[in-house]
C-alpha positions in Angstrom: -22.9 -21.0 62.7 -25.7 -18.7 62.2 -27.0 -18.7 58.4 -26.4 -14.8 58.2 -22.7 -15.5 59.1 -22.4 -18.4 56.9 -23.8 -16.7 53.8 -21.3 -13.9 54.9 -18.5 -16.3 55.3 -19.5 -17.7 51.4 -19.4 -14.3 50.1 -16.0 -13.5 51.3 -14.8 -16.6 49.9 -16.3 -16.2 46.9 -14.7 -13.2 46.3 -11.5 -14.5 47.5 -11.4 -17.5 45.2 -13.0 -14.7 42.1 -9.5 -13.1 43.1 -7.0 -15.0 43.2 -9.1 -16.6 39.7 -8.3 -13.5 38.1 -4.7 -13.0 39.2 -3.6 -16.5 37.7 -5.6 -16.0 34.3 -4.3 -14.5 31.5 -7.7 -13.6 29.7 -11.5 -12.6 30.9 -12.9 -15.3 32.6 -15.3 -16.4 30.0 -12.5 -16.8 28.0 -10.8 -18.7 30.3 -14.2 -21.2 30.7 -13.9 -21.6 26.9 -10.4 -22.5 26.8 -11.2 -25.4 29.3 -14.9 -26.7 28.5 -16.0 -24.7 25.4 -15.8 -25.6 21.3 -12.4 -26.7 20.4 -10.8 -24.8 17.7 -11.1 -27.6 15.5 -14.6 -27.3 15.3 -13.7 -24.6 12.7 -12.4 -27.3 10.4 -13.7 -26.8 7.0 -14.6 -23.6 7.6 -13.7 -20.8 5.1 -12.3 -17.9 6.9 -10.2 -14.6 5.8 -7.8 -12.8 7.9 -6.7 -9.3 7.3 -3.4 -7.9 8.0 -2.2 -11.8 8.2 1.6 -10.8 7.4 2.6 -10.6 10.7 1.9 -10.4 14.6 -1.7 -11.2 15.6 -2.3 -11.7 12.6 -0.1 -14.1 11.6 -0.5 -16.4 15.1 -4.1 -16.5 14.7 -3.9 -18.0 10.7 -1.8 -20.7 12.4 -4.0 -21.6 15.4 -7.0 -21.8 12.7 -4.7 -23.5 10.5 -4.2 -26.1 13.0 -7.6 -26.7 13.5 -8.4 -27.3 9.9 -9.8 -23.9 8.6 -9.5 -23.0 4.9 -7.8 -19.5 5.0 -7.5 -16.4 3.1 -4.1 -14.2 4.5 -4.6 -10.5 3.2 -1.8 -7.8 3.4 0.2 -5.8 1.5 3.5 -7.5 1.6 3.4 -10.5 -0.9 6.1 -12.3 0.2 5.6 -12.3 4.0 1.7 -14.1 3.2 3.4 -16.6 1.1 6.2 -17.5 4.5 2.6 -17.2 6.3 1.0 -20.1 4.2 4.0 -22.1 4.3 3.5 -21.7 7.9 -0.1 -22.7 7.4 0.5 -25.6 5.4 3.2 -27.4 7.4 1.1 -26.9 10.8 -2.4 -27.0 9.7 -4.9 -29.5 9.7 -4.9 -31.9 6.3 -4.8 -28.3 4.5 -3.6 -28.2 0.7 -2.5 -25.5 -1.1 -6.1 -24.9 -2.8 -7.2 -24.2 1.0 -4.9 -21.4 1.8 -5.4 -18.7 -0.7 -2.8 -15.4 -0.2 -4.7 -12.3 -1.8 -2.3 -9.2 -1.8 -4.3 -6.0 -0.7 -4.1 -2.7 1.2 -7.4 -2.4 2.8 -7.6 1.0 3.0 -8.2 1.1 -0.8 -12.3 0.7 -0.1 -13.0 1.7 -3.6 -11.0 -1.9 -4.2 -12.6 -4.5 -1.5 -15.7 -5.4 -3.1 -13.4 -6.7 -6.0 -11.1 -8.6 -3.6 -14.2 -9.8 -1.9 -15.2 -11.3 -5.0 -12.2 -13.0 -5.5 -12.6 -15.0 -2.4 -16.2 -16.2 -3.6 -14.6 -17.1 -6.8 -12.1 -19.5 -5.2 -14.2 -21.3 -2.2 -17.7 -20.4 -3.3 -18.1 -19.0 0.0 -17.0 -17.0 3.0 -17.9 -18.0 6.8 -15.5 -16.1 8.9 -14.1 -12.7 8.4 -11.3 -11.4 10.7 -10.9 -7.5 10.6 -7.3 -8.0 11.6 -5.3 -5.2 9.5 -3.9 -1.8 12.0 -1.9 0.0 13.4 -0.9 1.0 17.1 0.4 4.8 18.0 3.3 6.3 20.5 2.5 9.8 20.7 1.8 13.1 23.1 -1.5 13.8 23.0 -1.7 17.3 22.3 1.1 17.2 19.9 -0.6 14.6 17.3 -1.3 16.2 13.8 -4.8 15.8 13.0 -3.9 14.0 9.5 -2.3 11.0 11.5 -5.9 10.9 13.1 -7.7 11.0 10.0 -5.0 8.2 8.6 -5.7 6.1 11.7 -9.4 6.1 11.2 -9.1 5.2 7.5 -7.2 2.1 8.5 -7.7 1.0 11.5 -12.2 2.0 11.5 -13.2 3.0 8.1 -11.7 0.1 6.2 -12.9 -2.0 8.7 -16.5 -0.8 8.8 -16.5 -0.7 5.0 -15.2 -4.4 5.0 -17.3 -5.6 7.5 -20.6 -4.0 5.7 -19.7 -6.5 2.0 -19.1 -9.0 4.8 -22.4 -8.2 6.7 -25.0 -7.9 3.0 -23.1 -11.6 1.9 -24.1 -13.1 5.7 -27.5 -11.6 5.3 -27.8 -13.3 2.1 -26.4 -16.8 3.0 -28.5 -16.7 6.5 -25.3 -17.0 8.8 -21.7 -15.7 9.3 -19.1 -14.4 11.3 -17.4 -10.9 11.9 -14.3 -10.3 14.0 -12.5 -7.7 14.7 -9.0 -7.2 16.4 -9.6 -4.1 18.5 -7.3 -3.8 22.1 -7.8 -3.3 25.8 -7.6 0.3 25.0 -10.7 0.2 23.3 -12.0 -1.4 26.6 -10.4 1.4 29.0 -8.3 4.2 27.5 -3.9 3.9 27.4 -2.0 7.3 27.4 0.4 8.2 24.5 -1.7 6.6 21.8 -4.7 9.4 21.5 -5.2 8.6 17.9 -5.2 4.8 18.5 -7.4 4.9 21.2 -10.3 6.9 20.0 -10.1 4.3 16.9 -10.5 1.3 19.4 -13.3 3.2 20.9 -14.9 3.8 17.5 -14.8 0.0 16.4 -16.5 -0.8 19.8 -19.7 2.0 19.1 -20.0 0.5 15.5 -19.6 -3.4 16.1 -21.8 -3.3 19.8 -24.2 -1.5 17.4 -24.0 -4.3 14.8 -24.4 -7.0 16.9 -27.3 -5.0 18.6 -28.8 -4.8 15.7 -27.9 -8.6 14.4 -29.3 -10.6 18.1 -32.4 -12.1 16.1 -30.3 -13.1 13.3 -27.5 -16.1 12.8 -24.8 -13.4 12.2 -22.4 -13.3 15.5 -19.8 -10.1 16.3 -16.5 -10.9 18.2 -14.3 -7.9 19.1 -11.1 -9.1 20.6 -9.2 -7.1 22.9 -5.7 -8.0 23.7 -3.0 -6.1 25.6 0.7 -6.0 25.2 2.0 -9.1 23.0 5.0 -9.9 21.4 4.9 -8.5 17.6 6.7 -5.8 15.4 3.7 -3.3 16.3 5.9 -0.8 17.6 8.2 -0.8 14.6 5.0 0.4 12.5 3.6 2.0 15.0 2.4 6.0 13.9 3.3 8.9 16.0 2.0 12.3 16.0 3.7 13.7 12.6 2.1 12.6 9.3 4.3 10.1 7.5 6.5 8.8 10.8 7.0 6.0 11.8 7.4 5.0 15.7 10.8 3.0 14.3 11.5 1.0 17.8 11.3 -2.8 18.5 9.7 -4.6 21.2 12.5 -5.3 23.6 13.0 -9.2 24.6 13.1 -8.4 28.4 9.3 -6.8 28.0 6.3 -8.1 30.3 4.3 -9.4 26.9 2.0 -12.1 26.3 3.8 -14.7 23.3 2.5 -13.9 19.7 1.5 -17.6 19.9 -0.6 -17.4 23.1 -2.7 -14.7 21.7 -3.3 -16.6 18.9 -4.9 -19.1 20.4 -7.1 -17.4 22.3 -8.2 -15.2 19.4 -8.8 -18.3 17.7 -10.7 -20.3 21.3 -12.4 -16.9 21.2 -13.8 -17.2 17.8 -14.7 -20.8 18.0 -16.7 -20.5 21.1 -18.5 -17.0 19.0 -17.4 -15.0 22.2 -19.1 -11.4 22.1 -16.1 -9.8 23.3 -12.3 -11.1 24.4 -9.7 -9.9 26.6 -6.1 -11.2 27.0 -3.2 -10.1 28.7 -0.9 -11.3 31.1 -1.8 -11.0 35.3 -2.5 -8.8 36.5 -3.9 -6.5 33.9 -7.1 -8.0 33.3 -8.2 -8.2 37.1 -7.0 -3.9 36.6 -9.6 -4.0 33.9 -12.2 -5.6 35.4 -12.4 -3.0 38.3 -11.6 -0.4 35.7 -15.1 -1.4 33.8 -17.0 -2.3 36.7 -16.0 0.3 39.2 -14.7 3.4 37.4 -14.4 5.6 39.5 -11.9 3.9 42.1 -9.5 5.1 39.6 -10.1 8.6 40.6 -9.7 8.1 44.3 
């Protein structure tokens, strides 16, 4: 065999084997690396971390992978009595965690005028903050051309503004203390764009231009950004979902027969994710992410 035809021979297989890789993962393939040799979760262990919009869902499944691994958590929503089932949740799964290292701190994020107060609060009770998960949102069922410009303006306020204004306390208490971590729970459609959630969409687009920007701005510093991007999982988003009139809600449940990645799964790989101080994550079940992948890398295939 000639050398031209084995290099030729190699490629094909590479791309083969790259493939079939990606048809049988459920997550980007760095991900996937970090889930087999990367940081365990439990190298987290000790570390101080707060999760918004930690009441349920993603939320909620990422405080108990942490949990596991030994983090001290703060779970922020709005209903009280949800974060308290959370941190019993936390506390008979996590990792030697007392009740002093899971603090619940009622808020509704998109009260800005309010966060610098509640970041305080988390100061005051662990002397400091290391992680800081920009997990609060909500996703959108909708026609495009029949959504009500309020329910965008109410889906930037929570799902980019009270993140960005978050994020910023966040960012000036990391500059200070030399080192932290920002997070965000964005969604493959922030990646490539999902029809019948306009609103939604341009949101997850948003969080990408500001957090690529931060962590642009951030390379020379110790101050890491991880956007995680998952795609359909099992959760009560659609229940809460908006549509395109003000004040509605989408009111339907995710049905058991759904093709959905398990609240749990995602969970853990938000949390692999964040351990390993990924820049950004996808997670879905096959064979969306290989779709992704050529939707990124080769856009315009999709037009052919």
């Amino acid at each position: 065999m000639g050398v031209c035809t084995f290099i030729v021979v190699a490629a094909v297989v590479f791309i083969v084997l790259y493939i079939i890789t990606l048809l049988l993962v459920d997550c980007d393939l760095g991900l996937a690396f970090a889930t087999k040799v990367g940081k365990k979760i439990d190298t987290l262990n000790g570390k101080v971390v707060w999760i918004t919009g930690a009441s349920s869902g993603i939320g909620e499944h990422i405080a108990l992978a942490l949990a596991r691994g030994g983090a001290k958590l703060i779970l922020s929503a709005r209903r009280l009595n949800e974060l308290q089932r959370v941190k019993e949740s936390c506390l008979a799964t996590g990792k030697n965690l007392t009740d002093e290292d899971i603090l619940v701190l009622q808020m509704d994020v998109t009260a800005v005028d309010k966060l610098e107060f509640h970041f305080q609060k988390v100061i005051e009770h662990f002397g400091k903050l290391d992680i800081l998960v920009n997990n609060a949102g909500r996703s959108q069922r909708a026609n495009w051309e029949e959504i009500e410009l309020d329910v965008d303006r109410q889906m930037f306020d929570l799902n980019v503004f009270a993140v960005v204004a978050l994020s910023r306390i966040a960012v000036r208490y990391f500059q200070k203390k030399k080192e932290g971590h920002i997070v965000v729970t964005s969604s493959l459609a922030g990646v490539k764009a999902v029809p019948f959630s306009g609103s939604y969409t341009g949101a997850k687009y948003a969080i990408h231009g500001y957090f690529d920007a931060l962590r642009t701005e951030k390379m020379a510093s110790n101050i890491t950004v991880t956007l995680l991007c998952p795609g359909p999982v099992f959760s009560n988003f659609l229940a809460e979902s908006f549509t395109e009139k003000t004040g509605e809600k989408f009111g339907k449940s995710v049905e058991a027969t759904d093709r959905r990645m398990t609240g749990e799964r995602c969970g853990y790989l938000c949390a692999v994710a964040i351990a390993n101080k990924l820049g950004e994550a996808w997670m879905a079940l096959s064979p969306i992410i290989p779709f992704y992948y050529i939707s990124v890398y080769y856009p315009n295939i999709r037009y052919l």
